[in-house]
N, C-alpha and C positions, 0 to 999 in steps of 0.2 A: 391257811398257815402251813400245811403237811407243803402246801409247792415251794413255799418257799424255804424249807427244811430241805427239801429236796434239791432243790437247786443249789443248798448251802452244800450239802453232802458233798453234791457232785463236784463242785467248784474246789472240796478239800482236794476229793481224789485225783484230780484231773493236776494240779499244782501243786499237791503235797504241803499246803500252808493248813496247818494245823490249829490254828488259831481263829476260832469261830467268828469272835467279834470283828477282826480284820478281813475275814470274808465277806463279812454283812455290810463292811462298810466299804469294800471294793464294788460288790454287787449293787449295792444303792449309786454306789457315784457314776453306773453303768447302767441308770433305771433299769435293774434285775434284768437286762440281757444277759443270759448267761454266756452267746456264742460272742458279744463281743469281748465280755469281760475277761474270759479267760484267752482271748486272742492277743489285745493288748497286753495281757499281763505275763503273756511268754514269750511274747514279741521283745518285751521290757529287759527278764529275766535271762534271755537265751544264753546269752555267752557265760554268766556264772554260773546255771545251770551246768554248760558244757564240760566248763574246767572242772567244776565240781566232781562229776562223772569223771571225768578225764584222768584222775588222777590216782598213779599206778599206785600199788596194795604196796606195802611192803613186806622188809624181806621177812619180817621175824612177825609176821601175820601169816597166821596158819589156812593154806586154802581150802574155801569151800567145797563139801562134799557135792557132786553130782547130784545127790538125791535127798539135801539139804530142802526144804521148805523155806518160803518165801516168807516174810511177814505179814501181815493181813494189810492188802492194802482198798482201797477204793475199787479198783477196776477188778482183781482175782489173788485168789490167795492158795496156802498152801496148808495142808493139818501140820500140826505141833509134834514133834518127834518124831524119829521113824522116817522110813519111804512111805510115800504117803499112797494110800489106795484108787487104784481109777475114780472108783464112783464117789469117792467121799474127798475127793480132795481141790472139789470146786467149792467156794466162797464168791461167790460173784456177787456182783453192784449190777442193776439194772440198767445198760445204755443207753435206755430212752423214758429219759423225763419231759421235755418239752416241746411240742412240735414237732407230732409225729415221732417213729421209730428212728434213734442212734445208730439202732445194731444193724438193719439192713440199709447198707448204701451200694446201692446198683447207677452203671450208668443212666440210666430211662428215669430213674429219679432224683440223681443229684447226691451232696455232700449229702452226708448227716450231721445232728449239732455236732456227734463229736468232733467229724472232720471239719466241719467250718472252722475251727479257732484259726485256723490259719489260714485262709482265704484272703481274708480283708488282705492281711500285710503281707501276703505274698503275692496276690494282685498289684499289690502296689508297687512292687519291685519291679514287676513284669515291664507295667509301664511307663519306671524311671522313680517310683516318689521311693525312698528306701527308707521312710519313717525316721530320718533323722540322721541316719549311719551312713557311711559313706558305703560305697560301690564301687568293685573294683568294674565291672562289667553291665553291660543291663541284658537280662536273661527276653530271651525272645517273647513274644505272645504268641503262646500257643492254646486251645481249643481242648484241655484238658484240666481235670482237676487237680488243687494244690497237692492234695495227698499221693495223686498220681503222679504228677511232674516233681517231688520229691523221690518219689521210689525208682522213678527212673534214671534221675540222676546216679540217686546211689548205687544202681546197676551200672552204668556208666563208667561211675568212678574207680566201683569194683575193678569192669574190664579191664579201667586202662592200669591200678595199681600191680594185680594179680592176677590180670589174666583171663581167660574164656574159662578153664577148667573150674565150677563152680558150680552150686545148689542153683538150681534154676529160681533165684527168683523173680517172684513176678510182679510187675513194674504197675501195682496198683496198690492203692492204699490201704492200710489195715485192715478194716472191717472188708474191705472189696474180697482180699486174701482169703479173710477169714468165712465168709459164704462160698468163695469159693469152696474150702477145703470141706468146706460141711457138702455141699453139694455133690462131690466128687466119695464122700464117704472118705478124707483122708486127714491127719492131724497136721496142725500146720507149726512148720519149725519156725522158728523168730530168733534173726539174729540181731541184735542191737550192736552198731560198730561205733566203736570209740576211735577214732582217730589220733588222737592226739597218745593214748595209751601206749606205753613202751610195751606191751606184749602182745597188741594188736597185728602187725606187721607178720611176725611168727607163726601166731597162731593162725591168721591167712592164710600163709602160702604153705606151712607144714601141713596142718589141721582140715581148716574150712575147703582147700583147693582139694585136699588128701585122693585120689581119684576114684579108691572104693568107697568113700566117705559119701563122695558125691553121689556117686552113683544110686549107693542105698537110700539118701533122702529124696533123690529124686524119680525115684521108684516109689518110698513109701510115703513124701510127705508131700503137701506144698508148703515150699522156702518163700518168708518173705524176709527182707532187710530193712533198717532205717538206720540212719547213723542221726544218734542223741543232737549233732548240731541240727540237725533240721526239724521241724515244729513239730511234725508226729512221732521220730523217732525220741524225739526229748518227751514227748507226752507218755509213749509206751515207756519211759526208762523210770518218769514218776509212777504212773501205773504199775509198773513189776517191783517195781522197790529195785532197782539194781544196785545193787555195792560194789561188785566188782564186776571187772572186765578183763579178758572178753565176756562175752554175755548171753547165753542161748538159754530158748525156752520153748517146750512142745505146749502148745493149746489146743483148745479144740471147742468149738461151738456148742453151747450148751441151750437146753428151753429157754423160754420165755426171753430171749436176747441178751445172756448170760455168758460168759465166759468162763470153761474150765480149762486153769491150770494146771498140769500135767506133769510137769517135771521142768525143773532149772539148770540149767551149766553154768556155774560160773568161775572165773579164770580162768588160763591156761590150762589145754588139755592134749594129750596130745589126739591121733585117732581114733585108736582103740581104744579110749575112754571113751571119750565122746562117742564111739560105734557102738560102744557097748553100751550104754546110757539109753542112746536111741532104739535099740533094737528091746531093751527092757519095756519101754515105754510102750511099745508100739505091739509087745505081747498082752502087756496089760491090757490095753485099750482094744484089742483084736474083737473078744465078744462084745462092747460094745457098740464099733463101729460096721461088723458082720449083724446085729440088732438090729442097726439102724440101715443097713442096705436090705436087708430082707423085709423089714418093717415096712419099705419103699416100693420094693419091688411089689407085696400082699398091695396095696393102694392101690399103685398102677395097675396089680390083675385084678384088683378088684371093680378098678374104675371100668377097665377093658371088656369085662365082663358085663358089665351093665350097658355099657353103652351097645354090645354086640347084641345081648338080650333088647333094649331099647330099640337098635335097629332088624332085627328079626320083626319083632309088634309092629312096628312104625310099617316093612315092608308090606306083609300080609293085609293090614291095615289100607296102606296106601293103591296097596294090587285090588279091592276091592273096588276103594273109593276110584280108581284110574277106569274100571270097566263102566261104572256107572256114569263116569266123569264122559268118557267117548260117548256113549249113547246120545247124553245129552249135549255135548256138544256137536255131533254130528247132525241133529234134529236142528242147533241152533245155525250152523252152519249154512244148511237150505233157508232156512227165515232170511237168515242175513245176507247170501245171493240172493236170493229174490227181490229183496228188498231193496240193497243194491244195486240189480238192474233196471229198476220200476226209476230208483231215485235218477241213476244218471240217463235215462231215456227223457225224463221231466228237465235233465238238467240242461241237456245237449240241444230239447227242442227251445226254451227256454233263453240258451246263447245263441242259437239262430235269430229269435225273433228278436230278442235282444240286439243283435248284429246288426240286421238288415235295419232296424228303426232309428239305430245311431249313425247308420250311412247316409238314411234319408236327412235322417238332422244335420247330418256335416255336409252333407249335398246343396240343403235347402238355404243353411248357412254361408257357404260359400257363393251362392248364387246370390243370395239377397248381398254378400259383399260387394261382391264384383257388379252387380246393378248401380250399388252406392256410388262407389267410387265411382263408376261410371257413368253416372248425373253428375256427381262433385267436379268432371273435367268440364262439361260445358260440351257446346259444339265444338268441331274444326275452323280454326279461322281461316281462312282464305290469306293465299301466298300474299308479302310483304314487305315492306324494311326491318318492320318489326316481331316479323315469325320467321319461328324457327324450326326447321325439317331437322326431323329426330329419325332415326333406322334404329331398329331395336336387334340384336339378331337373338337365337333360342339357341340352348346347347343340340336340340333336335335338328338344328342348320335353316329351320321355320325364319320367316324375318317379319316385321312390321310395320309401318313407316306410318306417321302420322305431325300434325303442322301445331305448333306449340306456340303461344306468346312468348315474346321474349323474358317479359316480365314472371312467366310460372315458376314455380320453384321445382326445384330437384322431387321433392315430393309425390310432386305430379307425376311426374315419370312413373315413381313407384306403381302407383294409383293405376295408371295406363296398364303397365305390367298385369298388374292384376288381375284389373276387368278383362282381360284377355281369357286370361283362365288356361294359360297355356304350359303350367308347369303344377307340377304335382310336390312341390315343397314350396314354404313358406318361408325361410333363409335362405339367400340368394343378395346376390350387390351388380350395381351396373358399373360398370368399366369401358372405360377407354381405352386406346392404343395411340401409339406417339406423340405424346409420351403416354405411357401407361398411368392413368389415374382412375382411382378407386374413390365412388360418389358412395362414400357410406353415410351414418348416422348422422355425423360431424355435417355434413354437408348438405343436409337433407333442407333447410332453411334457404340458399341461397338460390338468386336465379340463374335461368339459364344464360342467360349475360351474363353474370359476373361468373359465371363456374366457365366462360369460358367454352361457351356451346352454341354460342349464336356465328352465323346466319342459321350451321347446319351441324348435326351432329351424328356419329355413328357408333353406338353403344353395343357391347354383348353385356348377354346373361352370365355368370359368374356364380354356379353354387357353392354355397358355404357348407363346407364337414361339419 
């Protein structure tokens, strides 16, 4: 029961639908997947989402303080009155309920649920299906994740609206950002861009381009962006609770795959607010994040330490076993020459005699052939009408001549060849000249008559490659 509380939880925070039983009954009709359910269900929602966000404050609405606290949402919250304190003013929701950890998504291992919501349908766009909505475009297939191939856009769109001069952000998906920034020991700024927002445009090119501005966040922080129409920037904009726009906010990675909130900007600001804001933030957070880089640093020497102590033992250790090791294998050494030599003296006399008995065998074999064949010819008959003078010649320039019935087959010949025993390979064909004919296999049947060889014949030897 608690999982599937949990997955209710999560499905609030992630959508901001408030309404328990309408959860239960999305998530049922999505057999309690939660990655798809909240995929389809923002995919559904995005564009009134959007507008929603979209839509500028007005004038006789008093703006938001910089150091304003956020409402307690699902993903991270802010304390209640007051600037709120580094350390007390994380409320976090745990990002990893099902399948594996939410909170760390590295390339080597893929989305997390969180970032899967948007996969399915952004995959599908890649490859033309646009879930129903028309397309102005169909975006490439590219070999990165949705999270990421949104972030990059929106650096993209940045460039081409306002320019290079800019928070470096980087063109990877939230959580990616956000290990980054824990790993690098630095608080990450988050800007949610509203497009559509009349003070969006301003605050860009005045404020977010500012070139001191830059500079300082990209000295002190990692910048990430998403702009609300795209799936995670809409998911972070339910998660922070945003009311207004524009919409900044410093985070920072907290235990157990948590999320601490840090401080919110929202509306128009100009620099020096916003610089100031950031540079409060980033005093408060100093002993923290100095904590945590020295806390890193004791590990690494401590790890460094053991493993140099490890390898010290290991050597002295190993220097021992390496003298006794030589000893003995120098003793085994001599065993195994000698043994060696014993074996291939046994081996060599061995293929000798081995040799010379398969020569006699092929010798003895070849002779008992060439006897065969040479009873299977019969006598020489005596000159005729009906015999036929055969000349053999050898590629050696050797010749032979012997007196054939007419009636023998080509065969014969062969056989003759043979019993002679006057070549040293077994492939070979007889041949004629003028015309040139070749008495091969095909031919081996017919006689000397009919092949065209009678009264008289004069044949060469012809080795075959």
């Amino acid at each position: 029961m608690g999982d599937v509380a949990d997955k209710i939880a999560y499905f609030q925070a992630i959508t901001g639908v408030e309404d328990a039983d309408l959860c239960t009954e999305i998530l049922a009709a999505h057999g309690w997947d939660l990655e798809l359910a909240i995929s389809v269900f923002t995919s559904q929602n995005h564009h009134p989402a959007t507008e929603y966000a979209s839509e500028p404050t007005t004038s006789d609405t008093p703006p938001t303080s910089t150091n304003q606290p956020p409402a307690e949402t699902g993903l991270v919250a802010g304390g209640s009155g007051g600037p709120p304190g580094l350390a007390w003013k994380i409320i976090t929701l745990p990002l990893s309920i099902i399948s594996g950890s939410l909170g760390l998504i590295s390339g080597a291992v893929g989305l997390g649920v969180w970032a899967a919501g948007g996969v399915l349908s952004y995959s599908l766009r890649m490859i033309g299906f646009n879930l129903g909505r028309n397309s102005e475009s169909s975006s490439p297939l590219v070999s990165v994740s949705a999270s990421a191939a949104e972030a990059m856009s929106f650096v993209d769109g940045f460039d081409r609206d306002f320019g290079s001069i800019r928070p470096s952000f980087i063109a990877e998906g939230f959580m990616d950002a956000l290990q980054r920034s824990r790993h690098e020991f630095k608080l990450l700024f988050v800007y949610l861009h509203s497009p559509e927002h009349p003070d969006t445009p301003m605050f860009c090119e005045r404020t977010l381009c500012n070139e001191a501005l830059v500079a300082f966040i990209n000295e002190n922080f990692v910048a990430w962006g998403g702009s609300i129409r795209a799936s995670e920037g809409f998911k972070m904009s339910n998660s922070l609770k945003a009311s207004r726009f524009p919409f900044c906010a410093v985070v920072m990675a907290a235990t157990n795959q948590r999320i601490a909130l840090l401080q919110l900007v929202e509306g128009p600001k100009s620099p020096d607010e916003l610089l100031t804001a950031l540079q409060r933030v980033l005093e408060e957070s100093a002993p923290v994040l100095v904590s945590a880089r020295l806390e890193a640093e004791e590990r690494r020497n401590n790890i460094r330490l053991r493993e140099e102590q490890d390898a010290a033992y290991h050597a002295a250790l190993e220097a021992d076993q390496a003298r006794e090791r030589q000893r003995q294998e120098e003793q085994e050494r001599q065993e195994r020459e000698a043994a060696e030599a014993e074996r291939k003296r046994k081996e060599e006399e061995e293929a000798r005699e081995r040799a010379a008995r398969e020569a006699a065998e092929r010798e003895a074999a070849l002779a008992k052939m060439r006897e065969e064949k040479l009873q299977s010819l019969g006598p020489e008959p005596a000159k005729g009408p009906d015999v036929t003078q055969v000349l053999v010649r050898f590629p050696t320039g050797e010749r032979k001549e012997r007196r054939f019935q007419c009636s023998t087959t080509i065969q014969s010949l062969y056989d003759y060849v043979d019993s002679l025993g006057c070549l040293e390979v077994e492939k070979y064909s007889l041949v004629s000249n003028f015309p040139r004919t070749v008495y091969g296999s095909e031919k081996l049947a017919l006689s000397l008559k009919d092949a065209g060889l009678h009264p008289q014949a004069s044949l060469f030897v012809e080795l075959n490659s």
